[in-house]
N, C-alpha and C positions, 0 to 999 in steps of 0.2 A: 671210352672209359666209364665203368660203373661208379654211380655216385649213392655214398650212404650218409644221410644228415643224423648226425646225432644231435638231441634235444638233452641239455642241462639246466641248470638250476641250480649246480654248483654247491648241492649238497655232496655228503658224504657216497648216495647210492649214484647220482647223476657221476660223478668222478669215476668210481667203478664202472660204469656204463661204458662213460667216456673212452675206459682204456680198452674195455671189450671192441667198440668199434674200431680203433685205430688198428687191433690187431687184429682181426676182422679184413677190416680196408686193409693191409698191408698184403695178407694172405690173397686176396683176391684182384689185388692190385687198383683199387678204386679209391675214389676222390672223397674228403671228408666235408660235407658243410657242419661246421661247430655251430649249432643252432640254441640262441636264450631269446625266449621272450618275457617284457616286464610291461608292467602297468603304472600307471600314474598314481603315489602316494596319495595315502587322504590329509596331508597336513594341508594347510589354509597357504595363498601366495607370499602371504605378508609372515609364514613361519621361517626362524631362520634356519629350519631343517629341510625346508623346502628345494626341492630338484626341481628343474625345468625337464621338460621332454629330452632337450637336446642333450641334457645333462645325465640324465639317465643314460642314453642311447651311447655316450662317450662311455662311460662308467661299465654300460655292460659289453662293450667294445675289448677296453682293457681287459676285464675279467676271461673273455674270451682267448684272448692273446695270451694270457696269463695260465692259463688250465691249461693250453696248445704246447706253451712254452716249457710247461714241467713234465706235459706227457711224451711228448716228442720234442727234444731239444734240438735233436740233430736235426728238423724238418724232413723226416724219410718219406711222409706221408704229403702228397697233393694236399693242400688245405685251403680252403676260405671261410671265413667269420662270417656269420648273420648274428644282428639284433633287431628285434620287431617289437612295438608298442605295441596289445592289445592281449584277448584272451589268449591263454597257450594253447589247448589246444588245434584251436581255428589256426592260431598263428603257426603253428607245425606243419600241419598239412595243407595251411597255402603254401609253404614253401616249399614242403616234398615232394606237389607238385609243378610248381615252379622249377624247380632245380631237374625235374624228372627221375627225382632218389629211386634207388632198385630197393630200398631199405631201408626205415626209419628205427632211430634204436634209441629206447628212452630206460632208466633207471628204477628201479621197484626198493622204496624206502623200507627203512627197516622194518620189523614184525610189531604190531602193538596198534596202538592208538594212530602216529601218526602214518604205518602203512594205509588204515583204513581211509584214512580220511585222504592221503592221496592219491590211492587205488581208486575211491571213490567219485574223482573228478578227473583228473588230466588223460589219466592212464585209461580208464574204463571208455572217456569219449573216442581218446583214438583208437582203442579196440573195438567198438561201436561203429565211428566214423568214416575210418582211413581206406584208403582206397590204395596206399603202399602197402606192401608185407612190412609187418612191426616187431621187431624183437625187443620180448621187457627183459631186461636183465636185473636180480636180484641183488640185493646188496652185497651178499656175501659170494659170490659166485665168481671162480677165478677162470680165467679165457683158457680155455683147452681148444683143440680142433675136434668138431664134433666128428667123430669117429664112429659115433653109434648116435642113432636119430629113432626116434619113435613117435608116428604119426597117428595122433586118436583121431581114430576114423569113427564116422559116422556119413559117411559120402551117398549116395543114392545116384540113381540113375538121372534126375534132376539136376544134380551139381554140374558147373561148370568145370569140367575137369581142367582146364587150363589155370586155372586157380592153384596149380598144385605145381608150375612153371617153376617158381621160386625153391620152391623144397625139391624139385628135381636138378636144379642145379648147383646146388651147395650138395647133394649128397653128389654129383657125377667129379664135382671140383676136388670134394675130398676123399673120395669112393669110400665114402659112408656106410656103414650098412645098417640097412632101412629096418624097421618093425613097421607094420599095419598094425593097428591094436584097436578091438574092439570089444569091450569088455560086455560080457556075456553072464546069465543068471543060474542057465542050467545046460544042461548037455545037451537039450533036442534043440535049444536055440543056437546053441554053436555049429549043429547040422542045418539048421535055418541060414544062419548066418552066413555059411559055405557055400548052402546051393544058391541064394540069393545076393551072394558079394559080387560087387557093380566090376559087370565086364569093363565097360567102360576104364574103371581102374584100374584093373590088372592090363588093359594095353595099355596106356598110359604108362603105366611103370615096368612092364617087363623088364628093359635094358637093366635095370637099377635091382633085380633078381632080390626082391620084397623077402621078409619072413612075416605073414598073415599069422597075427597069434591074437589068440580070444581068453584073457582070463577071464575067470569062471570068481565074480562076485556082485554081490547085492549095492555095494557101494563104487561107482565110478572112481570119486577121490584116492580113495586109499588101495583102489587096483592098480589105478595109475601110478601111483607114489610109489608104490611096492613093486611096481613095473621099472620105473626109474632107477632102481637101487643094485633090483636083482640084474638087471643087464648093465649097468653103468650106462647109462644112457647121456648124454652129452647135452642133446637139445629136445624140445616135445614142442612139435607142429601141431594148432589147433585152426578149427574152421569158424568163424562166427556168424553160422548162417542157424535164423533161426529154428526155434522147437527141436534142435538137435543137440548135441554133445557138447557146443560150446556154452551154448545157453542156461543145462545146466550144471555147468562146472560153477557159471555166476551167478545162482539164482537161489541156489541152498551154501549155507555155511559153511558146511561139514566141506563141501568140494570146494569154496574160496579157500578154506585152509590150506588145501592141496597145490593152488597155486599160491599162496601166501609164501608155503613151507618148502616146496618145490627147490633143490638147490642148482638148476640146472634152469638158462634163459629157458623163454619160449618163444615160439617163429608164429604169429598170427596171421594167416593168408587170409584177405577179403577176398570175402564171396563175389561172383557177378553172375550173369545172366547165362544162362547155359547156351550156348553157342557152337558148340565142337559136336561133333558126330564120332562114332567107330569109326576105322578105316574099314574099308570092305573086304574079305576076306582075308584078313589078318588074327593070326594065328594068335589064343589068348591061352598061352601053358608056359610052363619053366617056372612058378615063383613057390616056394615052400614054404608050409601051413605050417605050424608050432600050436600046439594045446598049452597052454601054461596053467597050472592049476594054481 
């Protein structure tokens, strides 16, 4: 059985999260760990506001039981509770891997001040860190089946294409249909980008009979955004390897806004070490190219 940990905090977006996982894990028939981690208050021993470890650990126990209890009453969903003492993110992905999760799925707070500042630590580490495929889900973003998936590619011949396991089996689960998108400046680059798109990837994804589209803009963010809309797009797959695509969606403003503003999760595949080769004489044709202007 596939196991996906979902990570709360039992704010407003973390609940939202929460329910995207369960129905998630319901569709796919996988185990939930309900994952919070806390820290030690700065009140003094002798405050009478003062928690003990043990006391937190009960406390966020309940609270666990408590979020599980409203979101799933009937228990339809495999569950078990985790509470960990220490930083969150470390404390996530010890346990994601510990549990062996196919899927970690955390919360993206609302737009403003406090998205920045939590984008800014929990979220960006395990996009960073994680060595699971991570889905942030936004605050306002209601569970559909992704039915249409759009992958910003940026892959080369470098990549480990096996990195892309995950996204090939959520589109085969819900026979998805896929976009490659790689957003392009002018028209001799989109013939570039044609004769030079990674064989590698087109075998890799054959079966999943791809639509390779290049819009044609100066700005990533708002190609993407505008990508999302015009196809109704469900999910957007990114890679966080760097000097590429992912890096800078984080690295200028103008493209965090794009994921800020994004109303559709996103599936983050950790990169690894290129390892896979072509198959030998296998046949790389059947996927259809789209120009989108």
């Amino acid at each position: 059985m596939k196991t996906i940990l979902i990570a709360t905090d039992f704010s407003s977006a973390a609940r939202n999260a929460t329910i995207y996982g369960f129905e998630l894990a319901r569709l796919i028939r996988a185990k939930v760990i309900l994952f919070t981690a806390f820290t030690m208050p700065a009140a003094l021993p002798e405050s009478s506001l003062y928690l003990t470890s043990k006391e937190l650990e009960r406390n966020s126990y309940k609270q666990l039981l408590d979020e599980a209890e409203t979101i799933d009453p009937r228990r339809t969903i495999a569950l078990e509770t985790q509470s960990r003492q220490g930083p969150v993110s470390s404390s996530i992905l010890s346990a994601a891997l510990e549990y062996k999760a196919s899927y970690i799925i955390v919360g993206m707070k609302e737009r403003g001040k406090e998205i920045r500042k939590y984008f800014g630590s929990a979220v960006t580490d395990l996009c960073k860190h994680s060595q699971v495929p991570l889905i942030v889900v936004p605050a306002d973003a209601v569970f559909s089946i992704p039915k249409t998936i759009a992958l910003a590619s940026d892959i080369t011949d470098d990549t480990d294409i096996q990195i892309l396991e995950p996204l090939k089996k959520i589109v085969e689960k819900f026979e998805s249909r896929l976009f490659v998108v790689r957003v392009i400046k002018n028209s001799m680059d989109e013939v570039a980008s044609r004769v030079i798109k990674s064989k590698k990837l087109i075998w890799f994804l054959t079966s999943l009979y791809p639509s390779y589209v290049f819009p044609k803009a100066r700005n990533v963010a708002k190609a993407m955004i505008a990508f999302v809309k015009q196809y109704a797009v469900d999910l957007v797959a990114v890679i966080p390897h760097e000097h590429t695509l992912f890096e800078r969606l984080f690295t200028k403003s103008v493209t965090k806004n794009m994921i800020f503003r994004t109303p559709v999760p996103l599936l983050i595949l950790p990169e690894k070490k290129d390892t896979i080769k072509e198959e030998p004489g296998k046949e790389i044709d059947g996927s259809e190219v789209i120009s989108a202007a």
